[in-house]
N, C-alpha and C positions, 0 to 999 in steps of 0.2 A: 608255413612261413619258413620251417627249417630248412625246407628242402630251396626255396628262393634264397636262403642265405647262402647255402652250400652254391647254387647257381653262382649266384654273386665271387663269392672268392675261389671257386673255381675258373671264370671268365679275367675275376683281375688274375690271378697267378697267368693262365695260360696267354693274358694280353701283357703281364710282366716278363715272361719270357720270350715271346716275339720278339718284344722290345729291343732285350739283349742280343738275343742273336742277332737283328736286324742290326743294334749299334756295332755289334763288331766284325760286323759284314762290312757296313761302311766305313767304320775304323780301319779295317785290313783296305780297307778299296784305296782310302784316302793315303795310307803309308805306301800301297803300289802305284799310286797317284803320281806323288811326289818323289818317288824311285826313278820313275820315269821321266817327268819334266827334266830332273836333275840329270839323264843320262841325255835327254836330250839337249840338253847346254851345254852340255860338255861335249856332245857332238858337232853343236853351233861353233863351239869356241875354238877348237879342233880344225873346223872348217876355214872358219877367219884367220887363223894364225895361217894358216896354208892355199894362200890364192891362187899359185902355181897350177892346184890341181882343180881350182874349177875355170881357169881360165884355160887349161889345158884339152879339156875333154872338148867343150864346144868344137876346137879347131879340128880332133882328130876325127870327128863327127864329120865336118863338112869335106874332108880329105875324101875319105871314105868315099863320100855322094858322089864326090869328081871322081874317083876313080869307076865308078861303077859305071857313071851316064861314058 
């Protein structure tokens, strides 16, 4: 019976530690998560304030075409 007890809190410890590491695997995931959304808005936002340059590229795209055909 000793030895099923030891089993026993041996399996919670090693299934309590998983646990942690897993939560702060997902904790780190989730702060690089939202690192990144954030930089992607501000790359959105960046883009909005500046229509110049996406209404610029299309055109120098099609230049390009005509000069090549």
């Amino acid at each position: 019976m000793n030895k099923f007890k030891a089993f026993i809190y041996s399996f919670g410890f090693w299934t309590g530690q998983t646990i942690k590491t897993f939560g702060n695997y997902l904790f780190c995931l989730a702060i690089a998560g939202f690192m990144t959304m954030g930089g992607a808005v501000l790359v959105i936002e960046n883009v909005e304030k500046e229509p110049v340059v996406e209404s610029i590229s299309p055109d120098t795209g099609g230049s390009e075409d005509d000069k090549g055909s």
